[in-house]
Structures are given as C-alpha cells and as structure tokens.
C-alpha positions, 0 to 999 in steps of 0.5 A: 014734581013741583015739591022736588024742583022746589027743593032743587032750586033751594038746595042749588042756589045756596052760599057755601055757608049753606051749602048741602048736597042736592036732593038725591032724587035729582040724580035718578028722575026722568022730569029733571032730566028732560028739564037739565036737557031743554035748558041747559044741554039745548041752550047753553055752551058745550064743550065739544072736542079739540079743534085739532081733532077735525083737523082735515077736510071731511073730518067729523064728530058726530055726538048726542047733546041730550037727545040732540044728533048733532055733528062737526065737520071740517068742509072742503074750503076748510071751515068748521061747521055745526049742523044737526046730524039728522036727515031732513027726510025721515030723521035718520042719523046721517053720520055714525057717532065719534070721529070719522071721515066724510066725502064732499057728500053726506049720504043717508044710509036710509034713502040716500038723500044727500048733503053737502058739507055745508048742509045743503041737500043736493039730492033724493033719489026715486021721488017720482012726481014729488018734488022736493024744495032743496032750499027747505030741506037743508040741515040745521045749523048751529053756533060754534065757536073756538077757545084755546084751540077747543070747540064749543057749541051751542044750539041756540041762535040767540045766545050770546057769544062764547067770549061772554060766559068766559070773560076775565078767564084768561087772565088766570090761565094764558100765563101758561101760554096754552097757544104752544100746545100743539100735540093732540091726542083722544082719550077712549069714549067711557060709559059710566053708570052715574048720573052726568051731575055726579061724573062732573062734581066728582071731576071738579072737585079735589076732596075726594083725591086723597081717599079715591086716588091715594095711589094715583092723583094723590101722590102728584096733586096732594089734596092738603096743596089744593086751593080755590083760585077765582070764579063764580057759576059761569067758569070756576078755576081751582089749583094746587101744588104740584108734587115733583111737578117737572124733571131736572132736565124740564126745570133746566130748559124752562131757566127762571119760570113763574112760581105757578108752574110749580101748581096746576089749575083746574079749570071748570066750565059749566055744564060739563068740561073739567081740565087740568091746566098747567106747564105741560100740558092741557087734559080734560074730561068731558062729560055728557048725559046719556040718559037720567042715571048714565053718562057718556065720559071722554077724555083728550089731552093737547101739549107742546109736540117739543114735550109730548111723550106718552109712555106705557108708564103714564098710560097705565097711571091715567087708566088707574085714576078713571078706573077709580073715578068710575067706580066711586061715580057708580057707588055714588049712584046708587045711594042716589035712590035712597028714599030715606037718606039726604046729604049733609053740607058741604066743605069749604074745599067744594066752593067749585061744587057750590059754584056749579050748583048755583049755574045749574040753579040760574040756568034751571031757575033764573036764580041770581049767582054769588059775586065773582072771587078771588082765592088768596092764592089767585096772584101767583097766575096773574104774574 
C-alpha cells in the first residue's frame, strides 16, 4: 500500500511536462478510497446543489458525502442550515436521500426521536426513567456556504472560507453576469460504474469530445476550438468557440455583445463540480463517490427565465451526450484492473486534468501545486 501511495503521490504532483495518467490501481483500492474520503470529501468544499432547489421552508436535500449522511434544510425563519442527517439515538437516517419536504419537525422512522429544523432534539418518546440531556443530543452542524447561487458544504469547522479557494474566480466568469440566471431545473440522479476520479476527469476535460461525442457535444463544442483560460488545483477554467452559439433572433436582443459570448467556459472546482458557463446558461454535472469503483452523477442546470426553454429536442441531445459519458466511464473502468497496463502522458489539451491531479495530490499529500496561469485566450472573459 505504502509503494502504491507512493506512486500516486508522484504521478499526481507532476507538471504537465511530466504528466502521465495515475496509477490504475488508484481507481479500484478500497485504502485510497477510505483516504480520498477522509481528507478530501470530509475536509474540503463540496459542491452541494443550486440554492433554488431548497428554495421553501422544510425543503431539503439529503445526500451521502463518502459515508457521511448529511442534509440541507431550508427552516422556517427561512435560513439554510447543514447538519448530519444521522439520528443522535441509534444513528438512523433521518431523511430519505434526494429532495423532499419536511415539517417543523424531523422525525426518526426508527423511534421517533424528533428535531427541529435547527437540529435541536425536541423530543424521545417512552424513555422511562432515562433522562435524556436534549442540549447533548443535538445533530451536527456543518459550514455551508453560497457562490453564484450554488451551495457548497464542508464538514470541517476549521476550514477556511469558501471565498478563499475561489478567489480571483470571478474575474473570468461574472462577465457572463450569472446573477440573471433565475430558472432552475434538477437533472436525474445516475449511477455509473466508474470510479468518482474518472466521471470528474472525463467531464473536465475536452479531448475526448470529438471521438465520444461526434454526434453531440462535438457538433456545438468542437474539440479543435477548445482552449485553456486560467487556473491552477484550487479552481480551473477552460473555453472554447462555440459553433452557432445563439440564434438570429438571441443575437439581436443581445445588440453589441463581448466577443466572449461566442465561447463557453468550463469551470472546474475540485473535488467534484464541472460546469458549463456561458451567455445562456449555467449546467453542471456534479459527481460523488459511492463506494471505490461506483459514483453517484447529478446534473442541473440555471438560466434566465426570459430564455428558458426546454424542448423535447434538447432533452434527447442532453440524455444522448451522459449516455455516452456513461458508457466510456464504465469502459475506462475496466482497464483500471489491469495488473500488467499503465497509462502514458498526458496532452497538453489535459492541463485541466494536470490541474486536478496536483489538488488531489496537496489535499492527499500536502505536496506544493504549480503557480497560477493564464491561457492566451483568458483576455477575451476579463473585457
């Protein structure tokens, strides 16, 4: 085990002069997991879901973080709170999993013992001459916090503040103004056969694009127009042309407009959010580990209600593009058990991969990242 953290350390922390892929072994051992899920998914930002999607009191999202039960609610003073979606009694899951709706009270299906909206057990039912300290019993609560009307959450207390790991951000991405984006709408919960490594290189980097996706995102996103903007292993953004990127009549109301709303970014903040940023709109795949070699993949989307439009047509394109992100993953996947094959360098057009691989490797190792930079094409976002 120590040769093969070895190993990753090494092969993580490279340059992208040097940059090879990581050890297959890493996608498929239980230990590396267990340590990505202790000092990554317990220690650092995740991203969580749109703000717009608990947008009511008793609203929640309930979701694992590697292990961890955790839960979003929206209480009725109107505030967002993240606590441990485990009760304090016997370690039940309080809410089921995924979006729903709660009353001024959580109530446990086990025993009913019962919290408010804050996390404050209120009551136990049937504890005889037991008595239960309520003050010691209360759920665990969590730092959570708001960018660009998405939520990002983060177990530890003594982390810094969001603003931190996302500083100089937005000076590539507000030219887009992502304030007007007001519509919501929640992609299905997918469960892939891949490694959560390999779902988040796959969706961060643009190579694959015009071998996977010829019929889809290639056609719209040409591989031969993508391009690195700006980033380092905190946050990484890349772009590209887009390819008849708004309609006559969209062009028109839009008058004289930034060059760079004829391109998109992808923006990328470790550990697991990969966005799509640009004039329209602001979609996301969201990825979580569900074990060593299986992942949980969630996708949503925000625009400005004056554009939103969801046609049958665009349905089918986006359904078409994870089909094939699935499928590749889960291929990728399997050569991951190879005893006998390793991988080979990496391409310039995967800076945004080398940029991952060196977060994993400080978070994992403490090893030092590259210095920040910039793409040539980084002054068309900062008109």
């Amino acid at each position: 085990m120590n040769d093969l953290l070895s190993l990753y350390k090494e092969m993580a922390s490279a340059s992208l002069d040097e940059a090879k892929s990581l050890p297959f072994e890493v996608y498929t051992n239980e230990e590396v997991f267990n340590l990505e899920a202790e000092k990554v998914f317990h220690k650092e930002w995740v991203f969580v879901c749109a703000e717009q999607a608990i947008a009511k009191p008793s609203d929640y999202f309930a979701f694992n973080l590697a292990g961890e039960s955790v839960a979003i609610l929206r209480g009725q003073d109107g505030n967002l709170r993240a606590m441990s979606n485990n009760c304090r009694h016997r370690g039940t899951p309080l809410l089921d999993e995924g979006f729903g709706e709660t009353g001024k009270r959580i109530i446990c299906p086990y025993h009913a013992w019962n919290y408010d909206d804050k996390g404050a057990l209120k009551g136990a039912p049937f504890t005889g001459k037991v008595t239960i300290e309520k003050e010691k019993h209360c759920l665990p609560t969590f730092q959570l916090e708001v960018w660009s009307g998405l939520l990002f959450i983060n177990l530890d207390k003594n982390a810094l503040p969001l603003a931190e790991k996302l500083k100089g951000i937005e000076e590539y991405t507000s030219i887009y103004k992502p304030e007007r984006f007001d519509m919501y709408t929640q992609g299905p919960l997918e469960h892939w056969d891949a490694n959560w490594k390999l779902a988040v290189e796959n969706a961060l980097e643009g190579y694959h694009v015009f071998k996977v996706h010829k019929d889809t995102l290639e056609t719209v996103g040409p591989t031969k127009l993508a391009y690195y903007v700006a980033g380092s292993a905190d946050w990484t953004i890349t772009g590209g042309a887009s390819e008849n990127s708004a309609g006559t009549l969209a062009k028109w109301f839009r008058g004289n407009y930034p060059e760079a709303y004829n391109h998109y970014q992808v923006v990328i903040i470790p550990p697991s959010f990969v966005a799509i940023l640009n004039y329209d709109s602001f979609s996301w795949v969201h990825v979580l580990p569900d074990g060593k070699g299986e992942s949980e993949v969630r996708s949503g989307a925000m625009t400005p209600k004056s554009m939103f439009k969801e046609g049958k047509q665009s349905k089918v394109f986006t359904e078409a593009f994870f089909a094939e992100d699935k499928w590749i993953c889960e291929r990728v996947q399997k050569g991951m058990n190879s005893k006998i094959g390793h991988g080979g360098k990496l391409v310039e057009m995967e800076k945004s991969v080398v940029d991952f691989h060196q977060y994993l490797a400080s978070r994992l190792f403490g090893t030092p990242i590259d210095a920040f930079s910039e793409g040539v094409n980084a002054k068309l976002f900062k008109e």
